[in-house]
N, C-alpha and C positions, 0 to 999 in steps of 0.2 A: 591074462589078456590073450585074443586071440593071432596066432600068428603072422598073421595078415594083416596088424594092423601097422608096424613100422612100413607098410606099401601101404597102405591106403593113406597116410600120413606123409609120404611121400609125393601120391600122387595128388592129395591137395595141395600142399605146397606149389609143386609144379604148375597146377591149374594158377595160381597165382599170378605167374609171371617170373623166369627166372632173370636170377641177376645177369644184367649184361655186361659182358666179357670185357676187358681192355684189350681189345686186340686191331686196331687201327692207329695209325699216328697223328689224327687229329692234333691242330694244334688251337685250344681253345682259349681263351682270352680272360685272366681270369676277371672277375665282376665283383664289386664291392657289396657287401650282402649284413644286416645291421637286425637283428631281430631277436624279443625274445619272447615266448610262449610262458607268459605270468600269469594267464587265467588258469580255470580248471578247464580241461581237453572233453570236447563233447564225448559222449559214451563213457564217461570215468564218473568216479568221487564218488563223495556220500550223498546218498541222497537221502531226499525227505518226502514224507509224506504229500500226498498231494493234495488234502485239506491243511496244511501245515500253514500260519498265516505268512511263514515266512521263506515260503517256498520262492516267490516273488522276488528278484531284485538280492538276492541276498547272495550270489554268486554259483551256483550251485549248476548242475548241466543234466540233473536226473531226476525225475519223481515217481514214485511208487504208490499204486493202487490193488487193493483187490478187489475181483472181481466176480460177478455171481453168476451164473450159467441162466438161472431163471428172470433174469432180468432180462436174458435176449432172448429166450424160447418160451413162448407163452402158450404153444399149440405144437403137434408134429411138423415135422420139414417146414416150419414157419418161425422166420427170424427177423429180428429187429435189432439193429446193431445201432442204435440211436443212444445211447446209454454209452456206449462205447465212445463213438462218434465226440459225443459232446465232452469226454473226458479227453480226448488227445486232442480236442480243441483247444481247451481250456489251459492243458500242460504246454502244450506249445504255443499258444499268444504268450507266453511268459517267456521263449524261446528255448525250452528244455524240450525234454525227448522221456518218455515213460516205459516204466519198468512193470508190465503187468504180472497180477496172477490168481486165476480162475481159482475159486476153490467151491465144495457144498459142504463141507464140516467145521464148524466153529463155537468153539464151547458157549456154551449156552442161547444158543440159537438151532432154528428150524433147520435142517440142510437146505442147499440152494437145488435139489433137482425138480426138474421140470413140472409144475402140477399134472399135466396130463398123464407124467408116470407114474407119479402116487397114485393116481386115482384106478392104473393098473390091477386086472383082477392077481398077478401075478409077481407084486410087487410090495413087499412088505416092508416098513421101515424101522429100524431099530433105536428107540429110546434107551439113554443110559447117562450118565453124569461122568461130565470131563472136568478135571477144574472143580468142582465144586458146583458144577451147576449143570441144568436138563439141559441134556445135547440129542440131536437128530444122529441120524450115522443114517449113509445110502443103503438098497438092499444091491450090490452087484449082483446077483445071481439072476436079476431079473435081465433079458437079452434086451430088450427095449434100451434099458439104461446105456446097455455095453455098445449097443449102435449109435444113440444119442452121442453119446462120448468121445466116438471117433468122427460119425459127420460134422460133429461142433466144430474139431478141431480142424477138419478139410476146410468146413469152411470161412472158419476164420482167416487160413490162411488164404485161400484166393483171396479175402478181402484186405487183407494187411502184411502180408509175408513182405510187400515190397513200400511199405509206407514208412515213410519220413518221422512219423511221430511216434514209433515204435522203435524200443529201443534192443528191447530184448522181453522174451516174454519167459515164464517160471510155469513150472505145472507139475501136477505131482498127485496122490492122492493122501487120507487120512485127517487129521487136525491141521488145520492151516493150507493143506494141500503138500506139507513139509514131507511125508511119506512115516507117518508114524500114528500109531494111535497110544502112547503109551500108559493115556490115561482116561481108561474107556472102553467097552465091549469092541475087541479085537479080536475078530472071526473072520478066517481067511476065505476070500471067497465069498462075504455074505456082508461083511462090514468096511471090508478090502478087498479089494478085487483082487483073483486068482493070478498068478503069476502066467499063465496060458493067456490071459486078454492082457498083462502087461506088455507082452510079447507081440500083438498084434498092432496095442499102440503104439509102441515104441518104433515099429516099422512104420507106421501110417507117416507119423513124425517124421522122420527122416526123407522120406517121400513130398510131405506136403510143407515143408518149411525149407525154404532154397538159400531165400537171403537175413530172413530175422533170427539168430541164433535162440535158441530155444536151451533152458536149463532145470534139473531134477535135483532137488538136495541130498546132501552128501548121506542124509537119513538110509537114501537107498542101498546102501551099501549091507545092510544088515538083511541077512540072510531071512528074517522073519516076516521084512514087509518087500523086499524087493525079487525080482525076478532074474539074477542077472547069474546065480550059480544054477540055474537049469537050464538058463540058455547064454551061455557065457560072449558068444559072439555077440550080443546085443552091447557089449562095449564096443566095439567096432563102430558105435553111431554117433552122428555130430554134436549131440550134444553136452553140454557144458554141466556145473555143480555149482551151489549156492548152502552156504552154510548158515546156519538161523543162531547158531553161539559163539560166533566168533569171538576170540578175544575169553572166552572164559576162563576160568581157574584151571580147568583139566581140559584144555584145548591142547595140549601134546598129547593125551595119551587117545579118546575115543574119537575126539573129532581128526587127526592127525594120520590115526587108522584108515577112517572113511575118507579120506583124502590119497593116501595112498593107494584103497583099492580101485579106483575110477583112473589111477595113473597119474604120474609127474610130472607126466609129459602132455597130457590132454589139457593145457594152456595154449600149447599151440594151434590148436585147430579148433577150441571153444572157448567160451568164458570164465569165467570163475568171479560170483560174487559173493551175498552173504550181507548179515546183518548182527549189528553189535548184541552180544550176553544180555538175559532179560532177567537168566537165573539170579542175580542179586541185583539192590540200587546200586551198591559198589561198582558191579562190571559198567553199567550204564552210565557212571558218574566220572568214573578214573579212564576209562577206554582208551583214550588220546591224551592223557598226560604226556607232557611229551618225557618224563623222566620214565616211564613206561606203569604198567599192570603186570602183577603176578609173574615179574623177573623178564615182562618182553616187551618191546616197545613194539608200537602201532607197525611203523614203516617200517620194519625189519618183518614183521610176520608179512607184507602185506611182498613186499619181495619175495618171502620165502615161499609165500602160495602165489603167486601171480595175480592180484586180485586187482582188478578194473574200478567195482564200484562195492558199497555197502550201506545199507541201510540205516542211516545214524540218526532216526527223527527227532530224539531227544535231544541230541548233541547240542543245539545252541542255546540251551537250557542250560548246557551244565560246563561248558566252551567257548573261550570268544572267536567272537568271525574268524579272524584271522586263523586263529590254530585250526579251527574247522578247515576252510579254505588249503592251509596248506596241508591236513592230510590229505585232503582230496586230491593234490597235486601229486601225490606220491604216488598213485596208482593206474594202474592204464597203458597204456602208450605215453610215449613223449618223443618228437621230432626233433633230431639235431643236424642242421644242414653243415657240411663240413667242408665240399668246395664246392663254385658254382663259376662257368665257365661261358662264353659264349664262340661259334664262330661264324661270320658272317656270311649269307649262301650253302651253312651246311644246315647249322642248329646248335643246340643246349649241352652241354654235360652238367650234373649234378648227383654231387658223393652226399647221401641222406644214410641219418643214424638211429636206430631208433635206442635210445639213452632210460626210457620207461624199465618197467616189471612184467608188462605183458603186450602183445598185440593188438592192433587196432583189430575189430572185426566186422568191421564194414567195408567195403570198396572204399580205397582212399588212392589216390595218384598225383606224384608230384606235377606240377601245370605251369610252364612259363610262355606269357603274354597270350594266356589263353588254350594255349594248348596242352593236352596232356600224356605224358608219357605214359608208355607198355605195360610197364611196371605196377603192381597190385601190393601197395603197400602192407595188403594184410598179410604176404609173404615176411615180413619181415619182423625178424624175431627179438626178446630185448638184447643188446651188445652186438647186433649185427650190422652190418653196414653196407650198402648196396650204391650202385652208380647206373643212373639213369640218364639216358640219352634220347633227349627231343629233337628228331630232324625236322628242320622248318626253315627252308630257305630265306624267308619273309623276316628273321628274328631281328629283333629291335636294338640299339646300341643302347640302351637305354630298358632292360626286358626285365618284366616283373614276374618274379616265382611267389607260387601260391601252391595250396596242396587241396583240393578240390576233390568233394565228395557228395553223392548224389541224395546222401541217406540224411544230410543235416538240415532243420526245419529255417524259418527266415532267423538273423539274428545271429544265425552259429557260424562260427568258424574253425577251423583247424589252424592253430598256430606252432611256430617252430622256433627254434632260437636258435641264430648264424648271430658271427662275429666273425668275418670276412675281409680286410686289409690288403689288397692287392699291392 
């Protein structure tokens, strides 16, 4: 990693909000405070499918789609984001928040890029069997494609980098968009793009995505399809990893690898998801026993990676609510309010904990009787504890703390859990 990144890590942090000092003698009053955070915490848990019937009502804060580039580009510089539209309608009337991710390669189907660049005199596509069955594969080489690929992405993001119904978005290239083709004509540069246009994306990225954390799976790690031992400083960028076999049988030795090269520490400044082993029914079946899988239990790996959400669509299939439910709770953030203080004609103090595996990564700020403190909860790490100070001469003998967040759709809340005894 490049040496500059414990400062750029630094100065994100900073940008957060640093913790405020105890250095006045305030004497604040302390306030009886009774709460506990028993749902799953928006931006966390397993999610499902978003055709899943029981996506609805079944407790969940996540849902996952993929999504097709040619379904919104049916002509040049001409886009229609109605397809899109209509699916973070639909995940959010249900009050959940979606987890996207574009792909054109999927075994035995057409690729998803644009007709208008097929039809390219300069743009040939390559037929070959993935899986077992006729796959498409894109031609990179063609420069149409490589420009296509990045204005998508710009402008996606003007349209949703600051949208409520976006939770986090995946992107990547090869089978699934996972960054792999390992089973399938893999030609660098021509069935994969060059590692010289990963390089242009990966900047575009960081440029055009401010507030929706954006993630690459941990596939890229491997020197074959990723770009990041030719240009090493490309870790240096905000984004996050998502691993497609979690939980599998040899998840210590190559997925553990790829985890380590992206850092151990890039939880703190991005995400980390992933989705349950596909490689057997077993892994799909046993995942969240709670006596564990293949010698590890779910919430011990999900601490040891920092892991927020995972893709479990099968899970209630083979899991009741409940265990579902409470793995979900095990990952993410989690708020523990530890004092809460009032003084009258000055304002608030409040000692918040975050007692979770990983950070919140959206703007979150603690808020009493409406208003909200300095503090950018997404600074705050797991087992860290900060004190926050709301001056508000107006504060109420009687003031309600909440923790209030611009990026949750109607429905959602952030909860915390105090046990408070004055």
């Amino acid at each position: 990693m490049s040496r500059f990144a414990p400062l750029l890590l630094a100065l994100t942090l900073a940008a957060c909000g640093p913790v405020v000092p105890e250095d006045d003698t305030t004497e604040y009053q302390p306030v009886a405070l009774s709460s506990e955070a028993a749902g799953v915490q928006p931006f966390t848990g397993i999610v499902l499918w978003s055709d899943n019937s029981k996506a609805a009502g079944y407790g969940i804060q996540l849902e996952f789609s993929y999504m097709l580039y040619n379904d919104v580009c049916k002509a040049k510089d001409t886009y229609d984001w109605t397809v899109v539209d209509k699916l973070l309608d639909k995940i959010a009337s249900r009050g959940h928040q979606a987890v996207l991710r574009f792909r054109y390669t999927y075994p035995g189907y057409s690729c998803a890029v644009p007709d208008y660049i097929k039809a390219l005199p300069d743009y040939e596509a390559t037929n070959g069997r993935s899986e077992g069955r006729k796959t498409e594969f894109p031609d990179w080489r063609c420069s149409e494609l490589q420009r296509f690929h990045k204005e998508f992405h710009r402008r996606f993001a003007e349209r949703y980098d600051k949208d409520p119904r976006l939770a986090y978005l995946q992107t990547g290239f090869g089978l699934w968009a996972e960054y792999h083709i390992y089973d399938g004509p893999f030609v660098a540069g021509k069935t994969f793009p060059s590692k010289a246009f990963q390089k242009e994306f990966f900047e575009g990225m960081d440029k055009w995505f401010v507030q929706t954390p954006w993630m690459i799976s941990i596939d890229a790690a491997d020197d074959h399809y990723g770009p990041f031992s030719d240009y090493p400083a490309l870790l240096d960028g905000r984004f996050g990893n998502f691993d497609d076999s979690f939980m599998c049988e040899d998840h210590d030795g190559y997925n553990r690898e790829s985890w380590s090269f992206f850092g151990t520490q890039r939880y703190k400044r991005a995400p980390f998801g992933g989705e349950f082993s596909y490689y057997t029914d077993y892994d799909q079946k046993h995942c969240l026993d709670p006596a564990g899988i293949h010698g590890r239990r779910f919430e011990d790996e999900v601490a040891r990676f920092h892991m927020s959400f995972i893709i479990g669509n099968d899970q209630p299939g083979y899991q009741k609510r409940e265990r579902v439910l409470e793995a979900s709770r095990s990952m993410g953030y989690h708020f523990r309010i530890n004092a809460f203080g009032v003084c009258e004609g000055v304002g608030s103090r409040v000692e918040i904990e975050n007692t979770g595996v990983a950070p919140i990564y959206h703007d979150a700020f603690v808020c009493v009787d409406g208003k909200r403190g300095d503090y950018n909860l997404r600074a705050l790490m797991p087992g860290e504890k900060a004190v926050v100070k709301i001056a508000d001469r107006d504060v109420s003998g009687s003031p309600v703390l909440s923790i209030a967040c611009d990026r949750l759709v109607e429905g959602q809340s952030i909860g915390f859990d105090a046990d408070i005894r004055p």
